[in-house]
SETI-152542 format. One record per residue (C-alpha): x, y, z. Coordinates in nm, 3 decimals. Example, Ala and Ser with C-alpha at 12.3 -4.5 7.8 and 13.67 -1.06 7.14 Angstrom:
BEGIN
PT       xx       yy       zz
PT    1.230   -0.450    0.780
PT    1.367   -0.106    0.714
// end
This chain:
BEGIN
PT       xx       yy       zz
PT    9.984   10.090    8.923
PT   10.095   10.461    8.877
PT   10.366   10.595    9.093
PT   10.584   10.934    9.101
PT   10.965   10.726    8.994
PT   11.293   10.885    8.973
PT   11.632   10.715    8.872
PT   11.874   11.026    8.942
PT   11.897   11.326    9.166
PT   11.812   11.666    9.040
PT   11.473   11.936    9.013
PT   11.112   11.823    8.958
PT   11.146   11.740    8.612
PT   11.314   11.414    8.722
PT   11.035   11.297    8.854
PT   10.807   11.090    8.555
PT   10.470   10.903    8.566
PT   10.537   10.542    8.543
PT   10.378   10.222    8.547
PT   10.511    9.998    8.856
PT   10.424    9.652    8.999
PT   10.207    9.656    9.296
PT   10.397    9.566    9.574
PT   10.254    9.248    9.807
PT   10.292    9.264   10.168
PT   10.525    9.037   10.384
PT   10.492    8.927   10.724
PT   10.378    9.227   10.923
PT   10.268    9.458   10.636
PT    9.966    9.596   10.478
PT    9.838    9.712   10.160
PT    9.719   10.029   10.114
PT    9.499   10.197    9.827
PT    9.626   10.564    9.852
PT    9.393   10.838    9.860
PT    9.597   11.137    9.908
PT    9.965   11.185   10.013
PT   10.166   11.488   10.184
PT   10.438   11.645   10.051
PT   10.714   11.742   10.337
PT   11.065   11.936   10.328
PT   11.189   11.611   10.308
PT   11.077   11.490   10.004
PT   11.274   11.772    9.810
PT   11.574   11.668    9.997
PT   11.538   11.344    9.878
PT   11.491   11.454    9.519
PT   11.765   11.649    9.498
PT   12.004   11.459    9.745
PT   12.074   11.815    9.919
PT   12.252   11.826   10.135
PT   12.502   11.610    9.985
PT   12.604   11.531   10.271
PT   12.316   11.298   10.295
PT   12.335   11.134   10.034
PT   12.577   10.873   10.244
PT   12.260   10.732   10.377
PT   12.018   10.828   10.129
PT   12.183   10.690    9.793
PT   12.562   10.776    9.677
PT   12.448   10.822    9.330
PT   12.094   10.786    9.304
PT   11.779   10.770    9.552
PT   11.778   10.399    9.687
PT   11.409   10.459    9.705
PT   11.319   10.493    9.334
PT   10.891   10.630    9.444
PT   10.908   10.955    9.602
PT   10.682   11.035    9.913
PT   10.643   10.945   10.274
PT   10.311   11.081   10.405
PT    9.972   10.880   10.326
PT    9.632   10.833   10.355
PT    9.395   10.547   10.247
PT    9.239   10.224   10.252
PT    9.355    9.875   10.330
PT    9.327    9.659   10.107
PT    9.537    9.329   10.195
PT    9.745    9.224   10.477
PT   10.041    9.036   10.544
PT   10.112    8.706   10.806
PT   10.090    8.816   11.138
PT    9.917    9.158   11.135
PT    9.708    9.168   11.417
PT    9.574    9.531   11.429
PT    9.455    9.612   11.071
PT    9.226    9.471   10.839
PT    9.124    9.520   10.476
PT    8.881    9.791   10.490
PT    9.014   10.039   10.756
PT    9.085   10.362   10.619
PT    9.429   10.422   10.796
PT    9.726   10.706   10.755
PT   10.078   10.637   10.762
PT   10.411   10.728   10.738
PT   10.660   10.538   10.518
PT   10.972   10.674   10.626
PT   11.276   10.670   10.481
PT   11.140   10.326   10.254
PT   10.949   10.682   10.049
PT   10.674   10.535    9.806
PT   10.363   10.708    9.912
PT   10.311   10.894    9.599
PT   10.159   10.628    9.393
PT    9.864   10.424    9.390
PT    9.923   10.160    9.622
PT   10.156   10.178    9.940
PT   10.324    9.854   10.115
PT   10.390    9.960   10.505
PT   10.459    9.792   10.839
PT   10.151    9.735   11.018
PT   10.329   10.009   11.335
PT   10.355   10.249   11.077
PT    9.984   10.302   11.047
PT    9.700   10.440   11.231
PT    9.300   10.439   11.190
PT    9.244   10.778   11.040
PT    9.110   11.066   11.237
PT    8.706   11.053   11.219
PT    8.649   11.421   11.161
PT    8.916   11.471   10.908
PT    8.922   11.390   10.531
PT    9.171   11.184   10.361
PT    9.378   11.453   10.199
PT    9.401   11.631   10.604
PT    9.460   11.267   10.766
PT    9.779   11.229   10.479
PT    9.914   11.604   10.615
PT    9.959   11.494   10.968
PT   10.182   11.208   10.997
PT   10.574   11.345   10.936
PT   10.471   11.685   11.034
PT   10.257   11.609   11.301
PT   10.485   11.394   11.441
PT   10.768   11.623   11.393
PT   10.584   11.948   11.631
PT   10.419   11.669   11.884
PT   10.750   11.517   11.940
PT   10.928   11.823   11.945
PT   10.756   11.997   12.202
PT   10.605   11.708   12.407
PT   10.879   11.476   12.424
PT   11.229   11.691   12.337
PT   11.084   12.034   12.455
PT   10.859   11.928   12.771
PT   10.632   12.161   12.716
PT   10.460   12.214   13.033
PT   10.129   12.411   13.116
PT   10.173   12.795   13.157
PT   10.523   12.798   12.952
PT   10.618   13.037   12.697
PT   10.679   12.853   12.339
PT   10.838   13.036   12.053
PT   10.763   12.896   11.691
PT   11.048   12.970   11.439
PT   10.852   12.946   11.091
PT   10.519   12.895   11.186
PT   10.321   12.890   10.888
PT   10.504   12.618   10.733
PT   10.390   12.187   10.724
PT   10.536   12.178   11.074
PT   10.497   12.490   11.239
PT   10.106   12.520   11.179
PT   10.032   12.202   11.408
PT   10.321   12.305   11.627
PT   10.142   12.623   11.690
PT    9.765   12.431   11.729
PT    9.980   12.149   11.988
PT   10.167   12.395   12.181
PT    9.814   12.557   12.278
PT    9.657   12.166   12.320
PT    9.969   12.139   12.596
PT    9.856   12.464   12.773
PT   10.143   12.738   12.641
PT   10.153   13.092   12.554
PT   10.241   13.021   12.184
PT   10.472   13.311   11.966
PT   10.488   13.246   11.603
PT   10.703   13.414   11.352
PT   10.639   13.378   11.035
PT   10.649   13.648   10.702
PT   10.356   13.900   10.644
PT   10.160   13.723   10.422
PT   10.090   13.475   10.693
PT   10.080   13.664   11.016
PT    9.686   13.608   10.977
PT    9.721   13.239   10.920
PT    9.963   13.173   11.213
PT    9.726   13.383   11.432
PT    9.414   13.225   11.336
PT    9.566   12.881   11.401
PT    9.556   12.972   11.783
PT    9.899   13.209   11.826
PT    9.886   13.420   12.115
PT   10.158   13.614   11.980
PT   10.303   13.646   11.593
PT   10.622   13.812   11.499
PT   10.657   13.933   11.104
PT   11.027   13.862   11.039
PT   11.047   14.093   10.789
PT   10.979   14.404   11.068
PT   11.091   14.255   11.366
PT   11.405   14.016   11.498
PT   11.272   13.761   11.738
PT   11.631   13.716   11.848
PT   11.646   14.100   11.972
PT   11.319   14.109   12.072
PT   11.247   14.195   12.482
PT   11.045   13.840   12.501
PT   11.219   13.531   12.639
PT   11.091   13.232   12.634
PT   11.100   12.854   12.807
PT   11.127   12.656   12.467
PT   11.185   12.782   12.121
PT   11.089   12.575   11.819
PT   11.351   12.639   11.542
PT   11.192   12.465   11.214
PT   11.393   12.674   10.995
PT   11.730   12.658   11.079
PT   11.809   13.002   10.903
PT   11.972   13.161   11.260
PT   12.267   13.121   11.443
PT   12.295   12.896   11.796
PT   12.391   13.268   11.956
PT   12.059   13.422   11.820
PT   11.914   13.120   11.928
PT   11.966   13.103   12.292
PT   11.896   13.489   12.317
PT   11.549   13.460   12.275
PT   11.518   13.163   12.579
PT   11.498   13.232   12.876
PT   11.817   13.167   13.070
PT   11.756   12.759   13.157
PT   11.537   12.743   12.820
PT   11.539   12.499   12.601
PT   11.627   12.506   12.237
PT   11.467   12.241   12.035
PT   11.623   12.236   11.622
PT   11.427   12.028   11.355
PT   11.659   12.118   11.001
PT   11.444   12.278   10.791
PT   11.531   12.558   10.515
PT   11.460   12.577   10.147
PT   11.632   12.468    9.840
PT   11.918   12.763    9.714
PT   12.128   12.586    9.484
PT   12.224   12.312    9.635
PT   12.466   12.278    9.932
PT   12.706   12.043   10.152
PT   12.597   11.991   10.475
PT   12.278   12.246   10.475
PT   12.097   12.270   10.847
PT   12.338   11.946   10.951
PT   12.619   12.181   11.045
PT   12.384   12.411   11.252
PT   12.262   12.072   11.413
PT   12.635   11.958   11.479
PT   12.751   12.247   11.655
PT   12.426   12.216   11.913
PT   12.554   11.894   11.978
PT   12.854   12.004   12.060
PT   12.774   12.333   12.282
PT   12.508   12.124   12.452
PT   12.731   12.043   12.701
PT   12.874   12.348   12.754
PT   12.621   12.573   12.838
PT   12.301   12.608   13.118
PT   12.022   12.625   12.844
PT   11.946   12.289   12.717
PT   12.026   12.277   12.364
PT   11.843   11.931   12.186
PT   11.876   11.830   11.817
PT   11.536   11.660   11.716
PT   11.529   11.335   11.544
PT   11.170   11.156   11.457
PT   11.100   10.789   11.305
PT   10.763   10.706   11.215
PT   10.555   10.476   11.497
PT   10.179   10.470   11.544
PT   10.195   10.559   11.885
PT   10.254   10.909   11.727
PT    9.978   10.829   11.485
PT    9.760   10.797   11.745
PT    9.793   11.064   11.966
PT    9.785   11.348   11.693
PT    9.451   11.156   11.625
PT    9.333   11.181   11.936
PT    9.414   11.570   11.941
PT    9.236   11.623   11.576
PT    8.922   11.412   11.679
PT    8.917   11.653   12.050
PT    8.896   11.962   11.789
PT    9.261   12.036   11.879
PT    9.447   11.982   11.573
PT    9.306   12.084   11.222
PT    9.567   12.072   10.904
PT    9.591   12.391   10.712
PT    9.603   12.298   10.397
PT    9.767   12.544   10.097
PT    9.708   12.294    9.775
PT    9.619   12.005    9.667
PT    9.754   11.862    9.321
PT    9.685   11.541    9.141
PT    9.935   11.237    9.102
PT   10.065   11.318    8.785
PT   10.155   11.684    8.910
PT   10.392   11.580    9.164
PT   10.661   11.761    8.973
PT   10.515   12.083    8.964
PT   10.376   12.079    9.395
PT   10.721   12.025    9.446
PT   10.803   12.305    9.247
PT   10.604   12.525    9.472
PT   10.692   12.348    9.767
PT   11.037   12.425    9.768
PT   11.046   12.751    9.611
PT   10.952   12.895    9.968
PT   10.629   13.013    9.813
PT   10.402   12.711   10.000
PT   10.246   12.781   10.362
PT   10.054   12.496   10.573
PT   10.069   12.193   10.361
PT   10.080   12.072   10.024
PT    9.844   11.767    9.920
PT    9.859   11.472    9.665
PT    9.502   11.278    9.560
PT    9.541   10.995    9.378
// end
């Protein structure tokens, strides 16, 4: 089969076209014919090894996983001993985790890593919903505790995360403010945004607004400017995030580290969001897209063999919504 490989860490052009081994399923697992894949912040992380910090768990000196991608959609075409909810046939989306190997043409994945896809959604917008989807539902249903009525506060809206964060917000009931740059203020506002801050003509952090959960996906602001826009026993949810600039050490970890740390210190509730892949995610962000409350935005699709270059454009800071493989 084809697959996006890569032996070393460094830009796109790392990435090659090769000619892999199909993998079999074990006990547990399914096969999957990929349709489309996602491409995620993460996946230029993992290319590069940036931060390096990461690189502890991700590979010292290489990727561990040699096939980039996470994020998948397609259909099942074998299955493992013991799999008791899939069969060949069933057009499922999945996410791989840290295992990566979704941009090829055939995926091997635990049978709890999949879901049946979404049936009002294509293949290429099931494949954008699993990391990111996951990512906003879990960090505003389950870390934020979003709550009816509250006041949510999206930091980089427009992005793979922040456009379902701003659709699942309103699907939990909240007054939903999303800041984002100018180019996308219609976007962010047409996804369902009650509010939409241009960051290039306004501070959120200075801003009169507080509000009962902010969503930082970009991790480009202080803890200080933070907690100034919650309200005063808010809660401050941080997910990472950021684009590549040359490389660095510890990137949004050391932002991350020192919420841990003044978590305990202070009134507002300061939580560091952490997400592994499970279909009981998979299958609530299909319930919300098949109730008309959760639509992918998606900004481009590529083919398989142009990995290199979405990736490009993916971390260049020029991509909004998501970025699509077909295969």
């Amino acid at each position: 089969m084809k697959a996006i490989v890569q032996d070393r860490y460094g830009p796109p052009e790392t990435l090659t076209l090769a000619d892999v081994a199909v993998p079999v399923p074990a006990a547990g697992e399914v096969l999957v014919r990929v349709e489309a894949a996602a491409l995620n912040a993460y996946d230029w992380h993992a290319m590069r090894g940036d931060p390096r910090l990461a690189r502890l768990s991700m590979g010292r000196t290489r990727p561990r996983a040699r096939i980039r991608g996470r994020d998948f959609a397609g259909r099942v075409t074998a299955v493992g001993a013991q799999v008791r909810q899939v069969r060949p046939g069933d057009a499922v989306f999945g996410d791989l985790g840290e295992a990566d190997g979704a941009f090829a043409e055939y995926v091997r994945v635990p049978e709890t890593q999949v879901a049946a896809q979404p049936a009002n959604l294509t293949p290429q917008q099931s494949a954008a919903l699993p990391l990111a989807g996951t990512t906003a539902l879990m960090g505003l249903r389950d870390v934020g505790r979003v709550e009816p009525g509250q006041h949510v506060l999206i930091n980089g809206a427009s992005g793979g995360v922040g456009t379902l964060a701003v659709q699942l917000a309103k699907a939990l009931g909240a007054s939903v403010t999303g800041v984002c740059s100018s180019r996308n203020v219609d976007l962010v506002r047409a996804l369902g945004a009650d509010h939409v801050i241009d960051y290039t003509r306004q501070d959120f952090t200075r801003g009169p607004r507080r509000h009962d959960v902010v969503l930082d996906l970009v991790g480009n602001r202080s803890l200080g400017a933070l907690r100034r826009a919650l309200k005063p026993a808010g809660t401050l949810v941080l997910s990472g995030g950021g684009v590549y600039r040359g490389g660095s050490l510890v990137g949004p970890i050391w932002l991350i580290a020192r919420g841990r740390l003044l978590a305990p210190l202070v009134r507002q509730r300061i939580a560091v969001l952490t997400t592994a892949p499970h279909r009981e995610h998979l299958d609530a962000l299909r319930r919300y897209a098949e109730a008309g409350r959760l639509t992918p935005a998606i900004d481009r699709t590529y083919p398989l063999h142009e990995v290199p270059r979405a990736l490009r454009y993916l971390e260049g800071e020029h991509a909004r919504a998501k970025v699509v493989i077909t295969v």
